[in-house]
C-alpha positions as CSV (number, residue, x, y, z in Angstrom):
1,X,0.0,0.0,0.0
2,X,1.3,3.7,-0.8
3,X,1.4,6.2,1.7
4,X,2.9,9.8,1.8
5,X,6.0,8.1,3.1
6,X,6.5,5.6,0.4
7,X,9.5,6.2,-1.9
8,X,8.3,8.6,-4.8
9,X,12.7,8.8,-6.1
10,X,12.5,8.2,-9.9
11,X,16.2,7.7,-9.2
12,X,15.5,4.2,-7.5
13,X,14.1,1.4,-8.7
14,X,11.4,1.9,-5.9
15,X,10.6,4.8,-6.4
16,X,9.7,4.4,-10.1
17,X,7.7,1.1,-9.2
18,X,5.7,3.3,-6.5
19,X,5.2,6.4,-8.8
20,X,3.9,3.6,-11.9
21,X,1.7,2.3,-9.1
22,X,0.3,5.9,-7.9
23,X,-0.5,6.7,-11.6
24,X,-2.2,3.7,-12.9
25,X,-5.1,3.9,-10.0
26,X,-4.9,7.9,-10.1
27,X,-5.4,7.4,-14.0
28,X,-8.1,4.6,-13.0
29,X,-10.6,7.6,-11.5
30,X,-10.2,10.1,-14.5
31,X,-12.8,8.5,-17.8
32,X,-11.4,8.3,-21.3
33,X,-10.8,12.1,-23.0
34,X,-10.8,13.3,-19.8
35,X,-8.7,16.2,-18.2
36,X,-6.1,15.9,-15.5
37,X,-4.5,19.4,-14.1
38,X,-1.2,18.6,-11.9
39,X,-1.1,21.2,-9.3
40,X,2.2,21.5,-8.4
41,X,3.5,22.2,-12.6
42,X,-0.1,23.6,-13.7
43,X,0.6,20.9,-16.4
44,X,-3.1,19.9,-18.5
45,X,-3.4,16.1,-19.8
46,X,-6.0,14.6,-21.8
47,X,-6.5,10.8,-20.9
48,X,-7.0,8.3,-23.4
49,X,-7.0,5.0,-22.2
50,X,-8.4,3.5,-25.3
51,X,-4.9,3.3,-26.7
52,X,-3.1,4.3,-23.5
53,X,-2.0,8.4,-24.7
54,X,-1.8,11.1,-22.9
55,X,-1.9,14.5,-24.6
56,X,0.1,17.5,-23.0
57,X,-2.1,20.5,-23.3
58,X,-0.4,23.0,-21.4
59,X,2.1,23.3,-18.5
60,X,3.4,26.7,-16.3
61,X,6.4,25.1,-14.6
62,X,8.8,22.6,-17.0
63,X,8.1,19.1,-14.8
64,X,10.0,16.0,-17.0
65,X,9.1,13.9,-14.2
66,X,5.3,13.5,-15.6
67,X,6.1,12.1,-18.5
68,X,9.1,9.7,-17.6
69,X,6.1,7.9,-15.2
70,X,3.8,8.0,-17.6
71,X,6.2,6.4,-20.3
72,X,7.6,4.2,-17.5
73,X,3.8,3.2,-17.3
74,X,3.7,2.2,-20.8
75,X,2.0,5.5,-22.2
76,X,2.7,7.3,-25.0
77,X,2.9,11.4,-24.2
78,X,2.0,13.6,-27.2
79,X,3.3,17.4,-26.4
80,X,0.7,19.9,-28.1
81,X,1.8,22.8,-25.5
């Protein structure tokens, strides 16, 4: 189970098993063409799950760390910013 002190490091094996974890059930929630907003970057996604895309609509702060999980995931990012 993931908790706020679970290893998040995309520099550790762990931590990139944890985040992949995090975003497949976050993903889960969110229904296909919909929109996810990440606070902390201001970063927009559309979700597709029907062939597992995720289109970058727009993001304030630069945050790679999005799409290495998602691609670590298995999804394909498509930048349209």
């Amino acid at each position: 189970m993931l908790t706020l002190e679970s290893n998040f490091d995309l520099d550790t094996k762990e931590g990139v098993t944890n985040s992949i974890a995090w975003l497949n059930g976050f993903l889960s929630r969110i229904r296909e063409d919909g929109c996810w907003m990440v606070p902390r970057s201001g970063t927009v996604y559309t979700i597709r799950h029907s062939d597992k895309t995720a289109i970058k609509l727009m993001g304030h702060l630069p945050d790679a760390s999005l799409d290495i999980v998602f691609r670590a995931a298995g999804w394909k990012v498509v930048d349209n910013t």
